[in-house]
N, C-alpha and C positions, 0 to 999 in steps of 0.2 A: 263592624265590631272588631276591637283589637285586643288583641290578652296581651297583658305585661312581659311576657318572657314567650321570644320567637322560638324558641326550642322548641318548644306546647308546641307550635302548631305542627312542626317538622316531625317532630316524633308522631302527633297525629295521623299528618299524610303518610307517614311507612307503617304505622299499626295498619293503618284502614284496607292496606292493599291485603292483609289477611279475611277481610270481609267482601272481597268481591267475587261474584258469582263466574271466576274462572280455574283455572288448576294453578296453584301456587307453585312453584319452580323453585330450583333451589338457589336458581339468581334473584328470588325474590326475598328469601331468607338472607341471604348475603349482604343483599343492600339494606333490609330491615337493620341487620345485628351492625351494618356501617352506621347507620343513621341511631341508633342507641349509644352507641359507643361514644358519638361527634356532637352529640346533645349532652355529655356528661350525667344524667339521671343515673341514681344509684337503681340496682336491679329489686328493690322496693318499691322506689317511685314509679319501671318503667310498667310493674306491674301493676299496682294501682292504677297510673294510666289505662293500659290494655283493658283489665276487668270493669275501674268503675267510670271512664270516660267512656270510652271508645264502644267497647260490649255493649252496652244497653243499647245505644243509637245506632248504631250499625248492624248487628245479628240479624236485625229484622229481614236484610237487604238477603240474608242465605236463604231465611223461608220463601222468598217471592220467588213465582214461577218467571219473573223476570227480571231479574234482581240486575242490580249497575256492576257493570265490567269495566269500564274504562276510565272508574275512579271519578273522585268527587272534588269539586273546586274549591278553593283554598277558602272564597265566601262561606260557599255551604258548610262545611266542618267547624267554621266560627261563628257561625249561628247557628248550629246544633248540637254542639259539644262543650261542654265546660271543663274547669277544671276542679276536681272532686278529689279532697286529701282525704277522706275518712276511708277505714280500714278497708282489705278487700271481701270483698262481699261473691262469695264462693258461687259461681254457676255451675247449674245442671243439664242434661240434654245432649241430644243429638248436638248440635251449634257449639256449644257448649267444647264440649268434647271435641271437636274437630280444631276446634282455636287453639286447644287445650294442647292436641299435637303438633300444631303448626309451628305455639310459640317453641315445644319442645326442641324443633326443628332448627329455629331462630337461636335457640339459646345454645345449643351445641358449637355457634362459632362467636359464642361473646366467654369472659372469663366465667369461672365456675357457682360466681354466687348467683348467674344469672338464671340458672337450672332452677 
């Protein structure tokens, strides 16, 4: 499967690394807020992204007592992921809240609307 605009997947694969069952690093914020920035998505889009692509199909990966660490191949994330414009759709929870920080994390080194 191929999605019309290679950005999708790019911004994909640096979302996702906030959903893997290891400790986020601040070289991973880094290269997230690189890879936002080189995909041009306004900081509307990148959240849409994050909340109603990415969040649903991956969260699950934080509940499992053995959830994927060493990330997921560029196949899998395009047959399991789509791309979803409708508005964001506000998460609750533990999971929830830890993405919640991380993008915080992320967003502290992209410009201000991305907060």
């Amino acid at each position: 499967m191929q999605i019309a605009d290679p950005n999708r997947l790019k911004i994909w694969q640096a979302l996702s690394e906030l959903f893997l069952d290891t400790e986020v690093e601040d070289a991973t914020f880094a290269r997230i807020a690189r890879v936002v920035l080189e995909t041009g998505y306004s900081a509307q889009e990148v959240r849409n992204i994050l909340w109603n692509e990415v969040f649903p199909v991956l969260e699950a990966n934080l509940r499992s007592m053995a959830g994927e660490w060493a990330g997921w191949p560029d196949e899998w994330l395009l047959e399991h992921l789509c791309v979803c414009e409708r508005p964001i759709n506000r998460r609750r929870g533990a999971i929830a809240a830890e993405i919640r920080r991380c993008w915080e994390q992320v967003a502290k080194m992209l410009p201000p609307e991305y907060a």
